[in-house]
C-alpha positions as CSV (number, residue, x, y, z in Angstrom):
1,X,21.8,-3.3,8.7
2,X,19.3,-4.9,5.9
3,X,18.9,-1.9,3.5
4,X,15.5,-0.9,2.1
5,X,13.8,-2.7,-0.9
6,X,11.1,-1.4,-2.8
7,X,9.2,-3.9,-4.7
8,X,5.7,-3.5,-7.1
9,X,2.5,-5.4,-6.3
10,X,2.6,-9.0,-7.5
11,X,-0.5,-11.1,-6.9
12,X,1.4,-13.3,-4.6
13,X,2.2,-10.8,-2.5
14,X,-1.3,-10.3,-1.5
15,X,-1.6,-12.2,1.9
16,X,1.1,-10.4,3.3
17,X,-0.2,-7.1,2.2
18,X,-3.5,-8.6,3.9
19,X,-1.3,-9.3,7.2
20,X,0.3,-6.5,7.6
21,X,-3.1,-3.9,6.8
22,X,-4.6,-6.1,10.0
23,X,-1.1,-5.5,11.8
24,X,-1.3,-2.0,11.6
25,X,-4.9,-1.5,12.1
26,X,-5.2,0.0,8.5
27,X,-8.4,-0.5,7.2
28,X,-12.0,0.3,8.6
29,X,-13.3,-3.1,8.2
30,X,-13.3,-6.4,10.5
31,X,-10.3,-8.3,9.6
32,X,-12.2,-11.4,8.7
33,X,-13.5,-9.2,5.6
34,X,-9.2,-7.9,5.2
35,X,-8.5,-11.0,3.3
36,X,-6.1,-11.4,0.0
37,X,-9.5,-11.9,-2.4
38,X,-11.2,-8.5,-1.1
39,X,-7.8,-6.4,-1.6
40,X,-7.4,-7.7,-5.1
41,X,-10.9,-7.1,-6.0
42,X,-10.4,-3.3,-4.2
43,X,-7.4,-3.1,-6.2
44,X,-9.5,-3.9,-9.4
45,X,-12.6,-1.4,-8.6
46,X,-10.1,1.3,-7.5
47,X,-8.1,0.7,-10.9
48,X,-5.1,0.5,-8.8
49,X,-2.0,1.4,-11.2
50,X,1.0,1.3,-8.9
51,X,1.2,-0.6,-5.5
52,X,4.5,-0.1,-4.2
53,X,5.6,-2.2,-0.7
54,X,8.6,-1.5,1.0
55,X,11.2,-3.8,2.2
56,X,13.4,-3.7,5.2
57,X,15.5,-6.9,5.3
58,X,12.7,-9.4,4.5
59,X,9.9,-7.7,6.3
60,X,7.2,-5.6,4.8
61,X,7.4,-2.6,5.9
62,X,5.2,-0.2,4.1
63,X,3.0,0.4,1.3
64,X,1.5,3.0,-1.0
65,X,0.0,3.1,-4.2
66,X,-1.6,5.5,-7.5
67,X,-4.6,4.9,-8.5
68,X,-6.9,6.5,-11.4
69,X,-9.2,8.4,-9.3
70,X,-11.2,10.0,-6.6
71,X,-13.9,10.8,-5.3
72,X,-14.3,13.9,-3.5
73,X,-17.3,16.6,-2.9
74,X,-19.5,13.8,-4.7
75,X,-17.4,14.7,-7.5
76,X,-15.5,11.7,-10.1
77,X,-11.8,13.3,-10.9
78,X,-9.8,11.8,-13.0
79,X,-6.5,11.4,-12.8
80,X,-3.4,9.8,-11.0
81,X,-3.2,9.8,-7.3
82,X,-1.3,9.0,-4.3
83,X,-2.6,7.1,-1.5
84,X,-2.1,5.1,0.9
85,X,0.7,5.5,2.5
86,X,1.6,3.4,5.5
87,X,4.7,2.9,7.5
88,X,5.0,0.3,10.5
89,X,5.1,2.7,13.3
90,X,9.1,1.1,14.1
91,X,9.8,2.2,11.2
92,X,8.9,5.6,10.7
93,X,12.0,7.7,10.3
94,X,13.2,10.1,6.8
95,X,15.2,7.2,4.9
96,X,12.1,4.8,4.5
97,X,9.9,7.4,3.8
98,X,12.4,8.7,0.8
99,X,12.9,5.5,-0.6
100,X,9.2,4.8,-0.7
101,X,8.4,8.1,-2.1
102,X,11.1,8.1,-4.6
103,X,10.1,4.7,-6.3
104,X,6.7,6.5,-7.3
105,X,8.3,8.7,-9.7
């Protein structure tokens, strides 16, 4: 059994963080707008600090990131956040979870 990798964001990574958002019905938009240009430029607006993606054999997955804030109440909070946390429903069990978890500390 392939054993779980955790790997940071790299800007060639984006299409297949692209991919699997429209494989797991992730995002509120159409996929046409889900493309590798719009999640980097989220990831810029967002001032995404950590973007983690998870690794079983060579397929992606999961995902979750930190970013510098929120918005919440109408209210700007500073700060660093988790979010974003998705898991391909086949792979939902304790020991992907952890691993993913643990690589945000």
């Amino acid at each position: 059994m392939s054993e779980y990798i955790v790997r940071q964001y790299k800007k060639d990574n984006l299409q297949i963080i692209a991919d699997f958002l429209i494989e797991n019905s992730a995002y509120q938009v159409n996929e046409s707008e889900l493309t590798s240009q719009n999640i980097e430029l989220s990831f810029k607006v967002k001032e995404i600090e950590r973007f983690y993606l998870l690794f079983h054999g060579n397929k992606l997955i999961g995902t979750t990131r930190m970013f510098n804030y929120i918005y919440s109440a109408k209210q700007f909070q500073n700060g660093i956040y988790s979010g974003f946390l998705l898991l391909d429903p086949t792979e939902r069990n304790s020991s992907a979870i952890k691993v993913l978890v643990d690589a945000t500390h």
